[in-house]
C-alpha positions in Angstrom: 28.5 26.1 -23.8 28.0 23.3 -21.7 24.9 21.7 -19.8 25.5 23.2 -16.3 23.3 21.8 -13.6 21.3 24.3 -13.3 20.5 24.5 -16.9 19.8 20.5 -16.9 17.2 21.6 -14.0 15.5 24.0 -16.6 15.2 21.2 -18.5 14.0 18.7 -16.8 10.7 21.5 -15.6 10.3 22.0 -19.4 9.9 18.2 -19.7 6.9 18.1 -17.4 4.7 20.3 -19.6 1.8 18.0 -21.2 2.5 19.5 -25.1 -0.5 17.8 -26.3 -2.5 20.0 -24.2 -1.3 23.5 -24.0 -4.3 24.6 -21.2 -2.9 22.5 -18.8 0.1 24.3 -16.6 2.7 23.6 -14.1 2.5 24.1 -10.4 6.2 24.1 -9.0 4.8 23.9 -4.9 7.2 25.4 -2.9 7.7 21.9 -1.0 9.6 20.7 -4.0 13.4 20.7 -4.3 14.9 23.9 -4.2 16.7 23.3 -7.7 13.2 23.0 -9.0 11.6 26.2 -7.6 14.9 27.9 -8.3 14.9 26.6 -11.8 11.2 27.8 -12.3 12.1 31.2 -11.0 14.7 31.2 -14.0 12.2 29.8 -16.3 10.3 32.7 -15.9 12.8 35.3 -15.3 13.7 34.3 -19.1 10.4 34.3 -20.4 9.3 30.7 -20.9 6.4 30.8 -18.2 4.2 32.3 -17.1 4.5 32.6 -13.4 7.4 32.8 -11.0 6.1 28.5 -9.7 5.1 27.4 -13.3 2.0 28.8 -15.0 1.9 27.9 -18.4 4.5 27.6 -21.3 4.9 31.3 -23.3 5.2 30.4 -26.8 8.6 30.9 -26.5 8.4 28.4 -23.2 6.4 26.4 -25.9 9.0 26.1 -28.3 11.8 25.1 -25.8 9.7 22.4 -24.3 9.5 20.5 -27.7 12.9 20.8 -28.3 13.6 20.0 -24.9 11.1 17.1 -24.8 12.7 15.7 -28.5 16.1 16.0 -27.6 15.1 14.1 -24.5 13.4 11.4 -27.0 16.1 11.5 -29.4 18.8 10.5 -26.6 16.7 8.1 -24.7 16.4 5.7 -28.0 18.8 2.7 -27.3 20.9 1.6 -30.4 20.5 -2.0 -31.3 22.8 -4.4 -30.1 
């Protein structure tokens, strides 16, 4: 399996989510990019969401968001020169 782009958009909504508050939710306005509201529909067509333009994470959405959000940390650490 490879990161397809539409998966990397799935990614990048699961990144937004605040995890150190879990009350605060996502609004996906339809005046964003059309990769994000189609990757929001996805989000929640798979269970991760709670509404078809973001809601709040399911605590299966809650679980991919931290992995999401560490891999994100883990890859964005420069090695030393």
């Amino acid at each position: 399996m490879s990161f397809t782009p539409e998966l990397i958009a799935e990614l990048e909504i699961l990144a937004l989510f605040n995890l150190a508050n879990t009350q605060e939710g996502l609004k996906v306005h339809q005046i964003a990019s059309p990769k994000a509201v189609a990757a929001a529909q996805r989000l929640h067509d798979k269970g991760l969401i709670t509404q078809t333009d973001g809601g709040y994470l399911t605590s299966l959405g809650l679980d991919a968001a931290e992995h999401a959000q560490s891999l994100l940390t883990i890859l964005a650490v420069e090695e030393p020169a």
